[in-house]
Steps between C-alpha positions, in 0.01 A plus 500: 500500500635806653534839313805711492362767700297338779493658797673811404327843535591807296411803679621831259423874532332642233665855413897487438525101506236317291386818295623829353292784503239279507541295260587144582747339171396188391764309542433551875129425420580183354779368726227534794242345301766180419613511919137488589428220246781274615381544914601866617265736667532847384366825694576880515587666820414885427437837609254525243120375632455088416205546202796726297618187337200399300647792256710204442319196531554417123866480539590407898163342705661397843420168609449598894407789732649851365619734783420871460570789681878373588317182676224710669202356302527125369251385238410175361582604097272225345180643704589880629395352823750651806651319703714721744412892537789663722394874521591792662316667804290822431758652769873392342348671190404824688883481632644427211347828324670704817820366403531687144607842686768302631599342181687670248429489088193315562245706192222218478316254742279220402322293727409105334194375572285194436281740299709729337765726554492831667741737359628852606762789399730590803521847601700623807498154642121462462261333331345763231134279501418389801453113614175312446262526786560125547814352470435147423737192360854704436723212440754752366597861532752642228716811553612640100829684652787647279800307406731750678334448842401197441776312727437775798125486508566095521738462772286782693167328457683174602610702794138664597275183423691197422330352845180551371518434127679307254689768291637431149619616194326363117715710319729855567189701533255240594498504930234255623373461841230225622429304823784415717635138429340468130716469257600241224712303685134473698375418220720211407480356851145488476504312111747237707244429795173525229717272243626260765576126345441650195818733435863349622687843337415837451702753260486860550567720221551934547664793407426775802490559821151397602586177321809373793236373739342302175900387463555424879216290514531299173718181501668582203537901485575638136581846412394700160782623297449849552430451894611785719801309694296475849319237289756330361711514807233232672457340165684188439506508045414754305273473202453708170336843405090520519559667208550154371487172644570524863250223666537282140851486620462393854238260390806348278738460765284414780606117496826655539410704753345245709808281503717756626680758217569836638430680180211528246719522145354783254 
């Protein structure tokens, strides 16, 4: 006997689609946990490192490998255990801190690590502390710029580096940069090939800018109501608020969905 949801994978970012300042309502908690009991594999495709979402393992416990880091670092949720590690070399971080005097509104930098973060004010287009002596596992580096140069110091970074990193925006003043060709749309591609014979659709569920390779890559490609419109221009429905009950309403209309509507009703 088949379940609904066989073969169908649910890949959702976690801030601005399935939760709201963190918080994650329950009627999206409980529409995953019906999806996953009737067949459906569930994961989060982040920026946020993979062992974040144990915060949440009493409402949401994804029932296959979580990808971190925008698809840089790939864990196995049930066990910790990693199973891809994309970082960046010691030397694309050492160029990427020469590109803040270039870059304009740019006041913090924070370099991810497996370890920890590293964090630092910006003065004068440098770093006020100075890098760790060794630069080890940076899956992500994060540029805090101001929401009035926000769209300049993107297109200009794009223009300086986009050969040598994968450049992206997480929110107005969130400007990420990691190893060139990583990405979520990597990230899905690699869930297909890991997953293959047991996954025959995958939904992909955002709301910015980082989150349109994550769309590209998805078979089914759902937008969050509040998506900036790059996202919802590549999006084929659009869902509900976060604020709400965003995923709990793809979830509903995914048979729908599947058989061809162009529209998720809210």
């Amino acid at each position: 006997m088949c379940n609904k949801f066989d073969g169908v994978l649910l890949c959702v970012d976690f801030d601005g689609t399935l939760a709201w300042q963190g918080r994650i309502p329950t009627e999206n908690a409980a529409a995953i946990r019906r999806f996953q009991s009737e067949g459906g594999m569930f994961t989060v495709i982040s920026g946020r490192a993979p062992d974040f979402f144990r915060e949440y393992a009493s409402s949401i416990t994804p029932n296959t490998y979580v990808c971190g880091m925008n698809g840089a670092w790939i864990t196995d949720f049930q066990t910790s255990e990693s199973v891809l590690e994309q970082p960046m070399e010691a030397d694309a971080v050492y160029y990427a801190v020469t590109l803040l005097k270039k870059l304009p509104g740019v006041s913090e930098f924070h370099m991810q690590t497996k370890h920890g973060t590293f964090s630092s004010k910006i003065k004068g287009g440098s770093l006020v502390s100075p890098l760790p002596a060794n630069i080890n596992d940076v899956f992500k580096i994060l540029f805090i710029v101001s929401t009035d140069e926000s769209d300049s110091a993107t297109k200009l970074l794009a223009t300086e580096a986009s050969d040598r990193f994968a450049i992206s925006r997480s929110w107005i003043n969130g400007l990420e940069i990691q190893r060139h060709g990583i990405d979520k749309g990597f990230a899905v591609r690699f869930l297909k090939e890991r997953l293959a014979g047991k996954i025959s659709c995958v939904v992909g569920v955002g709301d910015y800018e980082n989150d349109i390779p994550l769309l590209r890559s998805s078979d089914l490609k759902v937008a969050e109501q509040d998506a900036v419109p790059a996202v919802k221009a590549v999006a084929e429905w659009v869902t509900s608020s976060c604020r709400y009950d965003s995923i709990a309403k793809v979830i509903e209309w995914l048979p729908t969905a599947i058989n061809g509507s162009k529209r998720i009703p809210y």
